[in-house]
ChimeraX commands (.cxc) that place a marker at each C-alpha (Angstrom):
marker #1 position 74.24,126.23,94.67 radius 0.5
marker #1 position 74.35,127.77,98.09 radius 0.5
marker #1 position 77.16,126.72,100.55 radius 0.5
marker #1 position 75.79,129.11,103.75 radius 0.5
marker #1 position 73.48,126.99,106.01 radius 0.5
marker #1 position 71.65,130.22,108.08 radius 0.5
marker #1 position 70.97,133.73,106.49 radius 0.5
marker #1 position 72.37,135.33,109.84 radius 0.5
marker #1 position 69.39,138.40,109.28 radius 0.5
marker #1 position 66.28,135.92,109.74 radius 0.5
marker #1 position 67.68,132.71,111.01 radius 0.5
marker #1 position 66.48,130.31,108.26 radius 0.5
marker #1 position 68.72,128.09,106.70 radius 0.5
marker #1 position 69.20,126.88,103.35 radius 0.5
marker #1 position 70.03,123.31,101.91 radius 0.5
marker #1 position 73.82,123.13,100.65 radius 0.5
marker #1 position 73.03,121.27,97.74 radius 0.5
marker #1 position 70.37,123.57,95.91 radius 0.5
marker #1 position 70.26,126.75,98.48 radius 0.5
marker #1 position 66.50,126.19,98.91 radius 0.5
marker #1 position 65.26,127.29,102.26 radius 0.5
marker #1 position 64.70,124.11,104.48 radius 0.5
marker #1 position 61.70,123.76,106.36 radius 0.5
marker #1 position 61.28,121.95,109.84 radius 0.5
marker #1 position 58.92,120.44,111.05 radius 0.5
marker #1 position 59.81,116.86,112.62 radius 0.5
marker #1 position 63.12,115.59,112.81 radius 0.5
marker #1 position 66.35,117.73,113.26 radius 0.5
marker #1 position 66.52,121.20,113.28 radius 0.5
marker #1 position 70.38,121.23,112.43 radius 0.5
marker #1 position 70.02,120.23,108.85 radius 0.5
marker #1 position 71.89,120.79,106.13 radius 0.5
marker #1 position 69.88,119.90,103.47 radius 0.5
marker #1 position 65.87,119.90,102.42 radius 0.5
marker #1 position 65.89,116.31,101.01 radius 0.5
marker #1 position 67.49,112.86,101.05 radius 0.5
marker #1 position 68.55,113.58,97.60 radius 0.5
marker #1 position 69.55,116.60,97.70 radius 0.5
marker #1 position 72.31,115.24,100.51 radius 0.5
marker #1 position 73.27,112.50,98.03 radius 0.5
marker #1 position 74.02,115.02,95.30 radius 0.5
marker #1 position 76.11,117.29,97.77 radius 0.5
marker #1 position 78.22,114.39,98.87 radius 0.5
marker #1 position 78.45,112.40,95.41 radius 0.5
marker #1 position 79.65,115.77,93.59 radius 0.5
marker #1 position 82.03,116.11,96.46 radius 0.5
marker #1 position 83.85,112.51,96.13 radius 0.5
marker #1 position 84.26,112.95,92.05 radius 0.5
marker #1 position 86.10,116.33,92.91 radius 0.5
marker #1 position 88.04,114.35,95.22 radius 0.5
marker #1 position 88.60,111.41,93.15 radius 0.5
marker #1 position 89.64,113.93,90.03 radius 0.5
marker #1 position 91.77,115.90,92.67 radius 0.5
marker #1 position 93.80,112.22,93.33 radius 0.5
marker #1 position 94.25,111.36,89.40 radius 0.5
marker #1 position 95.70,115.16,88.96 radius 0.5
marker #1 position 98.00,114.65,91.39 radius 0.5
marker #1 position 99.25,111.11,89.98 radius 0.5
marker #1 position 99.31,113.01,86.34 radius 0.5
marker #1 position 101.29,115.52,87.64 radius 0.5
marker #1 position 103.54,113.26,89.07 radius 0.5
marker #1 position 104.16,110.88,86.31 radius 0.5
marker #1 position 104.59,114.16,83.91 radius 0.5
marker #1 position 107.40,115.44,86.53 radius 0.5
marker #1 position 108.95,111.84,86.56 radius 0.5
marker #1 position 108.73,111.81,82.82 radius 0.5
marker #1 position 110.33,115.34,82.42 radius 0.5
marker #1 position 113.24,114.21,84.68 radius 0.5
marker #1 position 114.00,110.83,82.61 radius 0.5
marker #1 position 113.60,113.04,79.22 radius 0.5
marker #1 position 116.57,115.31,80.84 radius 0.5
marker #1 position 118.62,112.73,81.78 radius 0.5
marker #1 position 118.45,111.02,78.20 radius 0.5
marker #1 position 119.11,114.70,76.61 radius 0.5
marker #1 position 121.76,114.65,78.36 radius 0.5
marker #1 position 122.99,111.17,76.98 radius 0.5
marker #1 position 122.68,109.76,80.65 radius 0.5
marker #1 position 121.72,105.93,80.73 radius 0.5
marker #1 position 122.29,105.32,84.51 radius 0.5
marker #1 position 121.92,106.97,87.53 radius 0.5
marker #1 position 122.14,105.76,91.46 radius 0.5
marker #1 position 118.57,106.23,93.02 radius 0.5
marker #1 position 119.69,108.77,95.94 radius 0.5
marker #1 position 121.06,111.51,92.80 radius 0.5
marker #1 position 117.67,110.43,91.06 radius 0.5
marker #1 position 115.78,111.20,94.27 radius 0.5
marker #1 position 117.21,114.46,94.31 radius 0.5
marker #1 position 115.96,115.59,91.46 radius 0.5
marker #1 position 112.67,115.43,92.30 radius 0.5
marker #1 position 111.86,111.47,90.82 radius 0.5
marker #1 position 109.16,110.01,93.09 radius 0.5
marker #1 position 109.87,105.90,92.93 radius 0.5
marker #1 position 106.02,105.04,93.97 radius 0.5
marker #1 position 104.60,106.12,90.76 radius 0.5
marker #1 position 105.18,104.20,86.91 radius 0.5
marker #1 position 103.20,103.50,84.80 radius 0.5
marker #1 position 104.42,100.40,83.95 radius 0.5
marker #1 position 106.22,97.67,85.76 radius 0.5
marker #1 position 107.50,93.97,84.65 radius 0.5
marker #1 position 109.69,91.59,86.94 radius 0.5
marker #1 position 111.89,89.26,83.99 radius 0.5
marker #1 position 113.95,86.57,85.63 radius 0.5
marker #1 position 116.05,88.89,88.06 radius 0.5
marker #1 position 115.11,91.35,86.11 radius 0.5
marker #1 position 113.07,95.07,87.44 radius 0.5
marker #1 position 111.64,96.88,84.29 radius 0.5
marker #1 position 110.31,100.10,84.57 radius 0.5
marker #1 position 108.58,102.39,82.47 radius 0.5
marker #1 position 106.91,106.29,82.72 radius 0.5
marker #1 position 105.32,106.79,79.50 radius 0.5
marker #1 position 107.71,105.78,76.65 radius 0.5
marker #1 position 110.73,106.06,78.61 radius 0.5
marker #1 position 112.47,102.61,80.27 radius 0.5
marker #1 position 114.70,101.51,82.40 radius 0.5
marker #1 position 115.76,98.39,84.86 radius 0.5
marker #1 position 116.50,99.20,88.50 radius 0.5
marker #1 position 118.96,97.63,91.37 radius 0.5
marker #1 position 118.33,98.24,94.57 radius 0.5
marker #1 position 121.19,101.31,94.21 radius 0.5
marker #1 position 120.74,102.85,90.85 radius 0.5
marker #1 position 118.87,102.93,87.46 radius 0.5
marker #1 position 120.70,101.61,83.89 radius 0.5
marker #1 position 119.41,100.84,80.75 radius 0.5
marker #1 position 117.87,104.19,80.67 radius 0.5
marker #1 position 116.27,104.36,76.95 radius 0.5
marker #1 position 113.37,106.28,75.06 radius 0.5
marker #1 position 111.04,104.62,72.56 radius 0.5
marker #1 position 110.14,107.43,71.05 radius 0.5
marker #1 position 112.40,109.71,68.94 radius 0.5
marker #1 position 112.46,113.34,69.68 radius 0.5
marker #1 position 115.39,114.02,67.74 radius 0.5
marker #1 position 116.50,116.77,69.86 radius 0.5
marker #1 position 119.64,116.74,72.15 radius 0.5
marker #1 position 121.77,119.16,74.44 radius 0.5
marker #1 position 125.14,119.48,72.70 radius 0.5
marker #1 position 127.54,122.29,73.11 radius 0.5
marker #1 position 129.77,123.72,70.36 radius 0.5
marker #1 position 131.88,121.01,70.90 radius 0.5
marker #1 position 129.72,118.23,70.49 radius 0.5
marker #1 position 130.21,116.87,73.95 radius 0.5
marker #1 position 127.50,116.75,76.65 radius 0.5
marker #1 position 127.02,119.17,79.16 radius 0.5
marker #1 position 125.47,118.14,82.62 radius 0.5
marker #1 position 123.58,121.16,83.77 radius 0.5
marker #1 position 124.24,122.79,86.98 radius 0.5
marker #1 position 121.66,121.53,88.52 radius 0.5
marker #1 position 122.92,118.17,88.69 radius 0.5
marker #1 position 126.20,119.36,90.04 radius 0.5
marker #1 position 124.28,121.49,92.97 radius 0.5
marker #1 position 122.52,118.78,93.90 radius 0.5
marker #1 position 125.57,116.16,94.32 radius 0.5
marker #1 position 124.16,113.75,91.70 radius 0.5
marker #1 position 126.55,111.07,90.68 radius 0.5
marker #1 position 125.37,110.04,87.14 radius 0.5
marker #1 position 127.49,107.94,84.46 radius 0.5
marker #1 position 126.23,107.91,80.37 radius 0.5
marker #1 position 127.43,105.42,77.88 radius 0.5
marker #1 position 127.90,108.28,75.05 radius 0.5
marker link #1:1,2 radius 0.2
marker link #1:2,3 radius 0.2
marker link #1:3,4 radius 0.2
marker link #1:4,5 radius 0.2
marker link #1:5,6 radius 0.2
marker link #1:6,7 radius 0.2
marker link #1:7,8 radius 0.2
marker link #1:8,9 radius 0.2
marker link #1:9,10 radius 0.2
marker link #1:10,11 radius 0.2
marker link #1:11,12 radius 0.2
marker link #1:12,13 radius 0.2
marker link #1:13,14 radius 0.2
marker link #1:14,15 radius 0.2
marker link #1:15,16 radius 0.2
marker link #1:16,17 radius 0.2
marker link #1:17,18 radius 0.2
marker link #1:18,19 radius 0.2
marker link #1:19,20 radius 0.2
marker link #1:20,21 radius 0.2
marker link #1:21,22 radius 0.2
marker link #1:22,23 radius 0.2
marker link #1:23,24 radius 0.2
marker link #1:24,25 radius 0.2
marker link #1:25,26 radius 0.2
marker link #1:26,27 radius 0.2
marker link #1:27,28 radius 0.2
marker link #1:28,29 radius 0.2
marker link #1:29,30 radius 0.2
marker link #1:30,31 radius 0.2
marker link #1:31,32 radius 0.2
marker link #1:32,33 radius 0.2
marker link #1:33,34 radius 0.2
marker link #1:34,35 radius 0.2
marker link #1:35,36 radius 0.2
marker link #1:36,37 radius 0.2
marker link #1:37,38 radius 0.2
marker link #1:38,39 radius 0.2
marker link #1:39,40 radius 0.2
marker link #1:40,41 radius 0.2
marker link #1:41,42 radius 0.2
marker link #1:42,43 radius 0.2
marker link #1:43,44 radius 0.2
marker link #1:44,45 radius 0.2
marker link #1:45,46 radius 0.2
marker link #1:46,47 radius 0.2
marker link #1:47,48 radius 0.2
marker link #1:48,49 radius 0.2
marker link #1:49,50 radius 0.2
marker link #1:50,51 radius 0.2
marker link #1:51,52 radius 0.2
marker link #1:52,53 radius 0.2
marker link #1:53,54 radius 0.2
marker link #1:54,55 radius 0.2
marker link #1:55,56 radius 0.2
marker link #1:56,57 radius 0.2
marker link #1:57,58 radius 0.2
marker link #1:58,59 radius 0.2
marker link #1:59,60 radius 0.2
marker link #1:60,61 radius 0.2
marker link #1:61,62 radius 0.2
marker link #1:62,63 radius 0.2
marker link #1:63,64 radius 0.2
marker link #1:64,65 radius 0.2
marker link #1:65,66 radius 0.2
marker link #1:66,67 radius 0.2
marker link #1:67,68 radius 0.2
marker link #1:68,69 radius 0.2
marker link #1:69,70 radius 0.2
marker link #1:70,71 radius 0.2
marker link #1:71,72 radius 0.2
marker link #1:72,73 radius 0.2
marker link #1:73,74 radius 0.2
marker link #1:74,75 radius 0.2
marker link #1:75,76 radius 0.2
marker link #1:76,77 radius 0.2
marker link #1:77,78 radius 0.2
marker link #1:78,79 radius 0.2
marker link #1:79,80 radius 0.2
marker link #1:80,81 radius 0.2
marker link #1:81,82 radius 0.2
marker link #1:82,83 radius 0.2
marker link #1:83,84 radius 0.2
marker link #1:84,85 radius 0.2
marker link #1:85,86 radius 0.2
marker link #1:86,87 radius 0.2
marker link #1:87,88 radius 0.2
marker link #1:88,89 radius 0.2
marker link #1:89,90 radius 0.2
marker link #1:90,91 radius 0.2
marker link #1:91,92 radius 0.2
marker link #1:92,93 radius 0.2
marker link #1:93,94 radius 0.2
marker link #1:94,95 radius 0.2
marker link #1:95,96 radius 0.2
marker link #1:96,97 radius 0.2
marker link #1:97,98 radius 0.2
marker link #1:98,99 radius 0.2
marker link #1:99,100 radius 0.2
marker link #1:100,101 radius 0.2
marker link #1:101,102 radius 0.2
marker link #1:102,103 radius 0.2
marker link #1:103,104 radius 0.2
marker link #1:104,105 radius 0.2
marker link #1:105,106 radius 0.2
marker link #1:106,107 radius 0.2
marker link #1:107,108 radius 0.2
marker link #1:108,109 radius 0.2
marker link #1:109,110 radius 0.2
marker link #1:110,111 radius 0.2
marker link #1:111,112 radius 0.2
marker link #1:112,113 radius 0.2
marker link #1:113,114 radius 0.2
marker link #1:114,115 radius 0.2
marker link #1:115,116 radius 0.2
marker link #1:116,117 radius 0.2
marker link #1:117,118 radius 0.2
marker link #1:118,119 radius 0.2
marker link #1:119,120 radius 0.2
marker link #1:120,121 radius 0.2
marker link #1:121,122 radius 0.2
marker link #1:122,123 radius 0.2
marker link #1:123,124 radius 0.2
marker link #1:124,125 radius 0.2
marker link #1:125,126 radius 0.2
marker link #1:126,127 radius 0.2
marker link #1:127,128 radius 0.2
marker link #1:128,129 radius 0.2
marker link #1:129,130 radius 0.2
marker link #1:130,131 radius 0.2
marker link #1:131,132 radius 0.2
marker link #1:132,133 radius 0.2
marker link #1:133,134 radius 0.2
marker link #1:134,135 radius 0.2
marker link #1:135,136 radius 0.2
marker link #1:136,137 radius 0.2
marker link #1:137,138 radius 0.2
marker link #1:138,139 radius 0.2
marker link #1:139,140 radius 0.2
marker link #1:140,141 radius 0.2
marker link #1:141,142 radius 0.2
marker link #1:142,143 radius 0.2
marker link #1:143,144 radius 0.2
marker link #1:144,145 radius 0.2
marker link #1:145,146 radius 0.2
marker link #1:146,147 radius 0.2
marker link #1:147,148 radius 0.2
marker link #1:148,149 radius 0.2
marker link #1:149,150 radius 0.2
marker link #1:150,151 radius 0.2
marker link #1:151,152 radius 0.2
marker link #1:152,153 radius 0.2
marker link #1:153,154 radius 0.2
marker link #1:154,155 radius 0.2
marker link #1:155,156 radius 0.2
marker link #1:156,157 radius 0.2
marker link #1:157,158 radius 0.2
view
């Protein structure tokens, strides 16, 4: 599959879809490509890369939202106010799941929910169990430095 139009040594030009040269005769001489389906190809090939470009982008995005959740439950955090959560990278627009009970907002990224105010997160629980915590010597949670650069204000029900 060719992508050059015009082999700059003889000045013919060759369709972008299969590279074949592509011959004039009537219509335009600026072509691209030697047949009607050969365009159609080109251009249908080119939306599914862009339309698989778009869902890796969401993936990505719910996997980053999930990893920040997971953190914040490692860390024994069940609430957070959404400016510390927007520091961290969470990006509101994307869920995977969303239900509106009574007054109620629930939210969910995978297996991980919560219910939202218009000023913070609480309720903050996983449904699966990982088993795996980040407990110091002590036994008492430590919040990373991260959170602490970043000025988040988070509260836990330990």
């Amino acid at each position: 599959m060719g992508y050059l139009t015009k082999d700059s040594s003889e000045g013919i030009n060759h369709c972008l879809a299969c590279g074949d040269i592509i011959e004039y005769g009537m219509g335009r001489q600026d072509r691209k490509f030697c047949s009607p389906g050969c365009k159609n190809r080109y251009h249908n090939k080119r939306r599914a890369q862009s339309w698989e470009r778009y869902q890796q982008k969401i993936q990505k995005t719910l996997e980053d939202n999930h990893k920040i959740l997971s953190k914040l439950l490692q860390l024994g955090l069940t609430s957070i106010d959404l400016v510390s959560l927007g520091r961290l990278g969470y990006n509101f627009n994307y869920v995977t799941s969303y239900h509106k009970i009574g007054r109620r907002s629930l939210y969910s990224c995978y297996d991980i929910t919560y219910e939202a105010t218009p000023s913070r997160i609480f309720h903050l629980e996983s449904h699966w169990d990982s088993g795996s915590g980040l407990e110091t010597e002590e036994g008492a949670v430590s919040v990373p430095e991260e959170l602490k650069q970043r000025g988040c204000a988070v509260s836990g029900d330990l």
